[in-house]
C-alpha positions as CSV (number, residue, x, y, z in Angstrom):
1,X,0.0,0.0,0.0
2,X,1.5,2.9,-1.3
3,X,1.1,6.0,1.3
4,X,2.1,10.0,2.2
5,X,2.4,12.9,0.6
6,X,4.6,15.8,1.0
7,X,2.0,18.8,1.5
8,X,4.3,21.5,0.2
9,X,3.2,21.9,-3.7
10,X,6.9,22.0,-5.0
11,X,9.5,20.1,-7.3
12,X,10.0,16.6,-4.8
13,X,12.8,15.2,-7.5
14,X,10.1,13.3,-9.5
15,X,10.1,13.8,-13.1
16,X,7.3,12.8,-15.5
17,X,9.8,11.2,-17.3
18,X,10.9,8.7,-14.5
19,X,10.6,4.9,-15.2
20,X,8.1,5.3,-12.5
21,X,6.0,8.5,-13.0
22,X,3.8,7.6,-9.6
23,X,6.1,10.2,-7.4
24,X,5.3,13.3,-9.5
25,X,1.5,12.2,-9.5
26,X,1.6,11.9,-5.9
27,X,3.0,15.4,-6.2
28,X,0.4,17.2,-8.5
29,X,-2.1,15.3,-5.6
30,X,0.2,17.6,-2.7
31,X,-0.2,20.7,-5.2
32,X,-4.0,20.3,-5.2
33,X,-4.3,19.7,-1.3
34,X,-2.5,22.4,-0.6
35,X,-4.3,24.7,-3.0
36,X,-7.1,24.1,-0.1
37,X,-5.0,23.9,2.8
38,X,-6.6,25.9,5.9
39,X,-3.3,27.3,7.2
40,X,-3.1,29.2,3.8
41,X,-6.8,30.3,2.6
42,X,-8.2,30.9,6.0
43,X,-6.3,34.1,7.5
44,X,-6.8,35.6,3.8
45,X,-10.3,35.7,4.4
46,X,-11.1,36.5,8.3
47,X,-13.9,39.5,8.7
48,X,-14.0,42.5,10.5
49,X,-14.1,42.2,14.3
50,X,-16.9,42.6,16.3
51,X,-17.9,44.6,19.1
52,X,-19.3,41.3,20.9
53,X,-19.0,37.8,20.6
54,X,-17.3,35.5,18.2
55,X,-18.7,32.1,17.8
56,X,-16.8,30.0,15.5
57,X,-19.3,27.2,14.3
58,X,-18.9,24.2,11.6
59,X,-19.0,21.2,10.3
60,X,-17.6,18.8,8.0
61,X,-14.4,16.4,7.0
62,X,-11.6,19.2,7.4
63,X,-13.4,21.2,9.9
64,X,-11.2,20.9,13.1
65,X,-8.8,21.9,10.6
66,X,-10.2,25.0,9.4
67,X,-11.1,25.8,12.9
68,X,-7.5,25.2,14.3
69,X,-6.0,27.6,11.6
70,X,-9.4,30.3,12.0
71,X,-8.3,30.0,16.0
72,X,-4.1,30.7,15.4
73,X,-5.2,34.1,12.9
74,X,-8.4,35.2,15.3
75,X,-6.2,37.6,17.9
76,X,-9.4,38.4,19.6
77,X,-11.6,36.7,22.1
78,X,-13.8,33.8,20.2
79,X,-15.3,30.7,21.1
80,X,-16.9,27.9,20.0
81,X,-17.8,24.6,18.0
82,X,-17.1,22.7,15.2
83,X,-18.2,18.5,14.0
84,X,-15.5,16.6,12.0
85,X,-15.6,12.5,11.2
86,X,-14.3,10.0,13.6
87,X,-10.8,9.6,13.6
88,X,-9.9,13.5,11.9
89,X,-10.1,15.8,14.6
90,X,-7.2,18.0,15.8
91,X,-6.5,19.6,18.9
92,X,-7.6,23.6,19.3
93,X,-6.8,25.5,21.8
94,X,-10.1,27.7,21.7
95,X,-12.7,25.8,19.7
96,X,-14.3,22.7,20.8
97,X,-14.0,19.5,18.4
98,X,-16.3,16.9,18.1
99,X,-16.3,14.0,16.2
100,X,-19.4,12.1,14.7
101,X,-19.9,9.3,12.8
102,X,-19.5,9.9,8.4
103,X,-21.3,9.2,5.8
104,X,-24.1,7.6,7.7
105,X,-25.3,9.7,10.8
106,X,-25.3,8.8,14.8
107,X,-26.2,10.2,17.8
108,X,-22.7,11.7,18.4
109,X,-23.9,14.2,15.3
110,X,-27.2,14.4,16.5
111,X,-25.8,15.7,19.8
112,X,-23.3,17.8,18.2
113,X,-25.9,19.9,16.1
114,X,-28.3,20.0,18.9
115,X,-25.2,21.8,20.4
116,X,-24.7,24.3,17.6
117,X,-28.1,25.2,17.1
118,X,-28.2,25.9,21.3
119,X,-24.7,27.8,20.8
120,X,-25.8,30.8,18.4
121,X,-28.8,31.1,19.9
122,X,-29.8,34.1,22.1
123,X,-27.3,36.4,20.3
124,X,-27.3,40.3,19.4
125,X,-26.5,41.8,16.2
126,X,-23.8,43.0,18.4
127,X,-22.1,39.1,18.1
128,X,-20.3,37.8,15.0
129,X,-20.9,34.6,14.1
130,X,-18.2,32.4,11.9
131,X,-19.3,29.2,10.0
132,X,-16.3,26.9,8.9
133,X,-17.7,24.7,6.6
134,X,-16.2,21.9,4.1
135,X,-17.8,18.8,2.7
136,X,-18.9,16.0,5.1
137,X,-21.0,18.2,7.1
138,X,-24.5,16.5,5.6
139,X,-24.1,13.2,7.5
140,X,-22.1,14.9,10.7
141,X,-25.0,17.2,11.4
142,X,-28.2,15.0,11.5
143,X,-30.8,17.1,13.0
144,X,-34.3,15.5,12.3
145,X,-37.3,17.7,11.1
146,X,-40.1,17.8,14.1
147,X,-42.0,14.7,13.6
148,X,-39.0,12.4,12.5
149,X,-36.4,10.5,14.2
150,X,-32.7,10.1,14.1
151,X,-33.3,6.0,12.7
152,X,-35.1,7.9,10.2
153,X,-32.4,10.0,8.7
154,X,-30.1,7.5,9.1
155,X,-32.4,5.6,6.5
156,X,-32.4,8.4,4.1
157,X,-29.0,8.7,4.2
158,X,-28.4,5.0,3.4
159,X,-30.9,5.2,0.6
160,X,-28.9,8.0,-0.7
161,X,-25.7,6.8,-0.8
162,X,-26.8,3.6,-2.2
163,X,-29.0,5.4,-5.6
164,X,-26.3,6.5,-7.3
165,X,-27.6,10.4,-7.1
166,X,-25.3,13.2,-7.5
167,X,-24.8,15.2,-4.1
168,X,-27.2,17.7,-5.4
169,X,-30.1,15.6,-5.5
170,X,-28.7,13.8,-2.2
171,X,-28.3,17.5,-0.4
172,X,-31.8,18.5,-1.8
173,X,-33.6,15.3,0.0
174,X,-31.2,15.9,2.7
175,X,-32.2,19.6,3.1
176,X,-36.3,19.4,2.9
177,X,-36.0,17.2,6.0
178,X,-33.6,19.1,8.5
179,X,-33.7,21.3,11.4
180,X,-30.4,22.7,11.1
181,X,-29.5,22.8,6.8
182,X,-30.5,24.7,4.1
183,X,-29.4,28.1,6.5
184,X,-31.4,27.5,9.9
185,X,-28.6,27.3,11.9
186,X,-28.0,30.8,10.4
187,X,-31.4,31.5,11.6
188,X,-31.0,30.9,14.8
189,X,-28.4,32.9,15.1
190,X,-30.3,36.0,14.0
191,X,-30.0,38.9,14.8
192,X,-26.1,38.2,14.8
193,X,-24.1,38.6,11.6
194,X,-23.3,35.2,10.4
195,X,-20.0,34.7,8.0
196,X,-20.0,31.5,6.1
197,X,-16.3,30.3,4.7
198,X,-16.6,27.7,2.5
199,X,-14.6,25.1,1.3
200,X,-16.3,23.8,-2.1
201,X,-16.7,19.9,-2.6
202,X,-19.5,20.2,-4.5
203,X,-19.4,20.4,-8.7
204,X,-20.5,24.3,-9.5
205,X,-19.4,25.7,-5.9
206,X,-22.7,26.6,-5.0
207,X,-22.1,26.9,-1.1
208,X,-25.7,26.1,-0.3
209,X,-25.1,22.5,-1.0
210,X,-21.7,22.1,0.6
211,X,-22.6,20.1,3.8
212,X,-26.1,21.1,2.9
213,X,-25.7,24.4,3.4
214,X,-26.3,25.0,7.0
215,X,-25.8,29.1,7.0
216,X,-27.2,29.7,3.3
217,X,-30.4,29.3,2.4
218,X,-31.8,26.1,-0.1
219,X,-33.2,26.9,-3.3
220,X,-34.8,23.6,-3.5
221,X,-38.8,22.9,-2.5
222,X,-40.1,19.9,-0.8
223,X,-41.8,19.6,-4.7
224,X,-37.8,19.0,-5.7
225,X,-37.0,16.3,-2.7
226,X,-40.1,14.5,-3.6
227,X,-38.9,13.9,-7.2
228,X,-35.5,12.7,-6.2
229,X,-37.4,10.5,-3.9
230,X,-39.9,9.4,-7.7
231,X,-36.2,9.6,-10.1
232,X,-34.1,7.1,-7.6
233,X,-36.5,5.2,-6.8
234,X,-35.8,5.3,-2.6
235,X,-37.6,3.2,-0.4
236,X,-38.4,5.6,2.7
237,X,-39.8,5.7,6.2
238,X,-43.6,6.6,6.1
239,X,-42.6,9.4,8.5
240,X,-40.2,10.6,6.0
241,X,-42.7,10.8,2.8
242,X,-45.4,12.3,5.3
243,X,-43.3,15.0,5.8
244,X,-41.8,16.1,2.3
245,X,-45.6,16.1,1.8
246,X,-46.8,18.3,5.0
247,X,-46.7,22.2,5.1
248,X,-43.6,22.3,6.9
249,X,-41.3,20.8,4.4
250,X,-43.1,23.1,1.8
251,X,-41.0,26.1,3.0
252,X,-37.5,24.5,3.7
253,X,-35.5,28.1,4.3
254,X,-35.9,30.5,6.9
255,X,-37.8,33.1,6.3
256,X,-35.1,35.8,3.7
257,X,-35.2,38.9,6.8
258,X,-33.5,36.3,9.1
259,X,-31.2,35.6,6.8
260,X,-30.3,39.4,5.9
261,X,-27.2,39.6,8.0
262,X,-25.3,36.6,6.4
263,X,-22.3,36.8,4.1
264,X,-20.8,33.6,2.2
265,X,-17.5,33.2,0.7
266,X,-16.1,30.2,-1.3
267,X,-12.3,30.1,-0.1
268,X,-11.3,26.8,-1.5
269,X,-12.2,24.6,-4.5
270,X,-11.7,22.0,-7.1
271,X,-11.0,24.8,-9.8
272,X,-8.2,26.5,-7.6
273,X,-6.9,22.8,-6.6
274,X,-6.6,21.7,-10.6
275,X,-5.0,24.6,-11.6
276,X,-2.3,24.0,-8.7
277,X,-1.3,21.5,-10.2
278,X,-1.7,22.0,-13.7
279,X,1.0,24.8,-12.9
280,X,3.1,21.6,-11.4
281,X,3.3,19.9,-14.7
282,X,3.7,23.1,-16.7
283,X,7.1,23.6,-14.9
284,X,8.0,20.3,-16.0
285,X,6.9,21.7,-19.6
286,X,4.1,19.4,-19.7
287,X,1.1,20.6,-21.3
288,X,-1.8,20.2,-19.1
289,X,-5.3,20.2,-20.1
290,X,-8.2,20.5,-17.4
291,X,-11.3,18.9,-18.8
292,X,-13.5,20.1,-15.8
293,X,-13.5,20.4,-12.3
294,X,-17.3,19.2,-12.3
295,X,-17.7,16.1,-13.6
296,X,-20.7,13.7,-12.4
297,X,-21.8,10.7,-13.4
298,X,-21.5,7.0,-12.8
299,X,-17.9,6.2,-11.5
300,X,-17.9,3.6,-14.2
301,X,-19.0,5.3,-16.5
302,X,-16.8,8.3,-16.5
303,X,-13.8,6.0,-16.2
304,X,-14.7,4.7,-19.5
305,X,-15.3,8.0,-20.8
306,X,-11.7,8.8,-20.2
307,X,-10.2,6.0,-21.2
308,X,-12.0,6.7,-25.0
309,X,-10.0,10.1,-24.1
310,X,-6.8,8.7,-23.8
311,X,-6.8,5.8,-26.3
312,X,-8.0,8.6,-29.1
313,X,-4.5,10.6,-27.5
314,X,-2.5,7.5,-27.4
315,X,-3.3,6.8,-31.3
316,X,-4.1,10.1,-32.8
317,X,-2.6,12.9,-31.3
318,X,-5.5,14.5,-30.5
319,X,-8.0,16.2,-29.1
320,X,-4.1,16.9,-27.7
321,X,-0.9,16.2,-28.3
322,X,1.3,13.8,-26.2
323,X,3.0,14.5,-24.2
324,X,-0.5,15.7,-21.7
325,X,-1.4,15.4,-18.7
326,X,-4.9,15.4,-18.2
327,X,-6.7,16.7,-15.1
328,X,-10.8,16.4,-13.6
329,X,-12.5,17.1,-10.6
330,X,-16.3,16.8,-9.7
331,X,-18.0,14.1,-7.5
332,X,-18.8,11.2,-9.3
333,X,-21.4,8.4,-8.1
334,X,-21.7,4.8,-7.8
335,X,-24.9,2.9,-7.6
336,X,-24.8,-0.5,-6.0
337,X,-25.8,-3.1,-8.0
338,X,-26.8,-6.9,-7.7
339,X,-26.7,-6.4,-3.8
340,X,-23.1,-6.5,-3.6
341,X,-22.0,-4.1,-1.5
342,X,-18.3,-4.2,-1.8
343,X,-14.9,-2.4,-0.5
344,X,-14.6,0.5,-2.9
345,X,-15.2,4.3,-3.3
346,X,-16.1,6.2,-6.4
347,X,-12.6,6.6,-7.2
348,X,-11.2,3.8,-7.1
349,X,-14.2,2.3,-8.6
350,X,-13.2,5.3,-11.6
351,X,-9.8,3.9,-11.9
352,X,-10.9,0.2,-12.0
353,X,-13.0,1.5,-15.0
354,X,-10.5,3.5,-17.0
355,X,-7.8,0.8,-16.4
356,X,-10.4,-1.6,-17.8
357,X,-10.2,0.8,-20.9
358,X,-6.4,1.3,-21.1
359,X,-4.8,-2.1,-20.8
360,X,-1.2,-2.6,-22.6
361,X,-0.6,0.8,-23.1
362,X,2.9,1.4,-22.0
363,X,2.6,5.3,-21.9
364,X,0.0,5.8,-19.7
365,X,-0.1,6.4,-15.5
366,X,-2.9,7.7,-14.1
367,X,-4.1,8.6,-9.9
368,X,-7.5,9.0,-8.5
369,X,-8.1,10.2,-5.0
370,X,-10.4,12.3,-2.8
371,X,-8.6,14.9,-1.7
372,X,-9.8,14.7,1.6
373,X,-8.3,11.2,1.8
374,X,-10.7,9.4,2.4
375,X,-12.6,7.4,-0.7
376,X,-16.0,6.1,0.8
377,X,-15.5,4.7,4.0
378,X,-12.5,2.6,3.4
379,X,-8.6,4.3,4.4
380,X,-7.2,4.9,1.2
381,X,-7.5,8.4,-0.9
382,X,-8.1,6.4,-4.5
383,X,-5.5,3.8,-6.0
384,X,-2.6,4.1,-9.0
385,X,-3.2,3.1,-12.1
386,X,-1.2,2.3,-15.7
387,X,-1.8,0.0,-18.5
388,X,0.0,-3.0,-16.6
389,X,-2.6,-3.1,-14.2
390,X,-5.2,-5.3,-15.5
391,X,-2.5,-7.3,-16.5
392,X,-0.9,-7.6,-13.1
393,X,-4.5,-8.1,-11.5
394,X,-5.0,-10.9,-13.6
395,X,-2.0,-12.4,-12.2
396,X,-2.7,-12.1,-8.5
397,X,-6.1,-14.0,-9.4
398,X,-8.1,-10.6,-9.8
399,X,-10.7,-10.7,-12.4
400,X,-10.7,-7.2,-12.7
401,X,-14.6,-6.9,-14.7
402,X,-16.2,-9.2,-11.9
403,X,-14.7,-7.1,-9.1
404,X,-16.1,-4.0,-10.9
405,X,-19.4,-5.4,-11.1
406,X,-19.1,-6.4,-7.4
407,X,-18.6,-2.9,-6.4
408,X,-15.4,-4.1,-4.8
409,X,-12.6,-2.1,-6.6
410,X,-10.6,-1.4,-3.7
411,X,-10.2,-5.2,-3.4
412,X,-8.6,-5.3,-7.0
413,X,-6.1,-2.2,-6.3
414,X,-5.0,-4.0,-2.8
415,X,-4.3,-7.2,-4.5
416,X,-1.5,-5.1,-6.5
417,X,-0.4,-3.0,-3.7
418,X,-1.4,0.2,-6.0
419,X,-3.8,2.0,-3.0
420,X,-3.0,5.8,-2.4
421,X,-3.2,5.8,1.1
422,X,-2.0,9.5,2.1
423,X,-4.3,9.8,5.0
424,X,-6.8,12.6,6.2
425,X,-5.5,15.9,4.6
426,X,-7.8,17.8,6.2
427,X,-9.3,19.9,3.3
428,X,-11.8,18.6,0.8
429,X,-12.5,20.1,-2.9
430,X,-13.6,16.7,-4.1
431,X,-12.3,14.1,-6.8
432,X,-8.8,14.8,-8.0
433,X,-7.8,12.4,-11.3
434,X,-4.2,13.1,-12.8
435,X,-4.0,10.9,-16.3
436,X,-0.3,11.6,-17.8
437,X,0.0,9.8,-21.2
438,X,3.7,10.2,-22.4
């Protein structure tokens, strides 16, 4: 299992040109992360003082993070909390930490937003209120709707994560049955002003779904959760579909006056993280060519659709000219299928796919990898991948297409020792592929 990175975004000796390329990959991945790295985006963007309080609140994967560096730049009273996932937190000297359970909801998150909601209330528009928020924060922050139960967002969220919908749809269900997303904890903090810094892990950066926006307001209806509900099929609680049906989901946003005092800023995102290191390869005078920093789809899917990309490269010279290095972000998705409910994550599911599509091809090395470092639930960021690896699968008694079909991807990468396993980084901007083809 291959693992660490070296977080500073500069030349580590590795040249695209290496009989092993996997070191300058691993180096365009430490470009990216630190592209988002709390230390250096969050004193950028502090606001103004206030004359009262300062109450740091938040919630997601790199939240302690963002909360530890907001704490070392703050040099003025504050206090405060913020959620993270099990396993991620960091110690801040000022700002509580708590850890909850991610990507299906417990009763450590419950507690935890029960807490931030009690925390900004009461406040004057005297008090400044700071929201650190990354991706992650959807299942850290279960706070069920009156009427429904923690057992019954912990349903949804399973349903969710086993459709296959993008996070928008997911965020949208998610929203229409909360207490605390789609900006209420924002309202409860009214008549304070509320500043919301966002780290993007969502495809578009709109910072109402990041962690389901809990300081900006949804544009989504209970009409919209209902038909991801129809699209994806989900089998839900009664409770649940008695709700999204009831007057209360009908208006899922506070009321806009409640909101007037709130300010949002996008501090980090996949965009920003791809160009970091496109500017990597570019010093090695390799072109590099950044298809999108939104891409969504079936994991599978997508991994083919690259593939296509690189085989057209590989034999044609175009839509680019070798030697490239190709780079995409986004969040893609994969639907479980068959019942088989396997060791895997979207990307190295991705990978599995796109290695599928590039076998015996000498030229080509390729990395996917959440940049939070994390793919689904298992340890490892994303795997490596060339056009050996098939090959070398096949060897270790992997058949690659089967394990794809079983959802189980990460199985195939561990039999060949190619997992990326860099650990938490404690940002998130989403899915980071690197494809060189020399």
């Amino acid at each position: 299992m291959r693992e660490g990175i070296d977080r500073e975004p500069r030349d580590v000796g590795a040249s695209p040109f290496d009989a092993d390329p996997r070191p300058f990959l691993t180096s365009l991945f430490a470009a990216a992360v630190a592209a988002a790295d709390p230390e250096r985006i969050v004193r950028d963007h502090l606001p103004p003082k206030p004359k009262g309080r300062t109450i740091v609140v938040g919630a997601g994967k790199g939240a302690a993070q963002l909360a530890r560096a907001f704490d070392e730049a703050w040099d003025a009273p504050l206090e405060g909390m913020v959620v993270t996932r099990y396993g991620q937190g960091v110690a801040c000297p000022r700002i509580a930490v708590r850890e909850a359970s991610h990507p299906v909801p417990d009763s450590a998150g419950l507690a935890a937003a029960a807490e931030l909601l009690a925390m900004v209330g009461g406040l004057s528009e005297d008090d400044l209120v700071v929201a650190l928020i990354c991706g992650g924060g959807s299942a850290l922050l279960p706070s069920p709707a009156p009427g429904l139960s923690l057992a019954d967002e912990i349903a949804v969220n399973e349903a969710l994560l086993a459709s296959g919908a993008p996070i928008s749809h997911m965020n949208t269900l998610r929203t229409s049955i909360s207490r605390i997303k789609g900006g209420r904890l924002a309202s409860a903090a009214y008549p304070a002003r509320v500043v919301t810094l966002v780290v993007s892990d969502v495809p578009g950066d709109d910072p109402g779904l990041v962690s389901s926006g809990p300081t900006v307001p949804s544009l989504s209806s209970a009409a919209d959760a209902l038909g991801v509900v129809r699209d994806y099929c989900l089998q839900l609680p009664p409770a649940v579909l008695t709700h999204l049906q009831s007057e209360v989901a009908a208006a899922p946003s506070p009321p806009k006056p409640r909101l007037a005092r709130c300010q949002t800023r996008v501090i980090a995102s996949a965009s920003r993280s791809l160009e970091a290191a496109s500017a990597v390869a570019q010093s090695y005078g390799i072109e590099a060519a950044i298809l999108s920093d939104a891409i969504e789809g079936e994991a599978r899917d997508v991994g083919q659709v690259h593939a296509a990309l690189v085989r057209e490269i590989g034999s044609r010279d175009r839509p680019f000219r070798k030697p490239v290095l190709l780079l995409s972000g986004g969040e893609t998705t994969v639907t479980l299928t068959g019942g088989d409910r396997g060791r895997g994550g979207r990307n190295t599911t991705f990978l599995l796919s796109f290695a599928l599509g590039i076998t015996g091809m000498s030229n080509v090395w390729a990395v996917a990898a959440d940049t939070d470092g994390i793919d689904g639930s298992e340890a490892n960021a994303g795997a490596f991948a060339d056009g050996s690896s098939i090959a070398r699968m096949s060897s270790a008694g992997i058949d690659a297409r089967r394990t794809l079909l079983k959802n189980d991807a990460w199985t195939a990468f561990e039999g060949i020792d190619d997992l990326f396993s860099p650990g938490p980084t404690g940002t998130n901007v989403n899915d980071f592929r690197a494809i060189l083809v020399r």
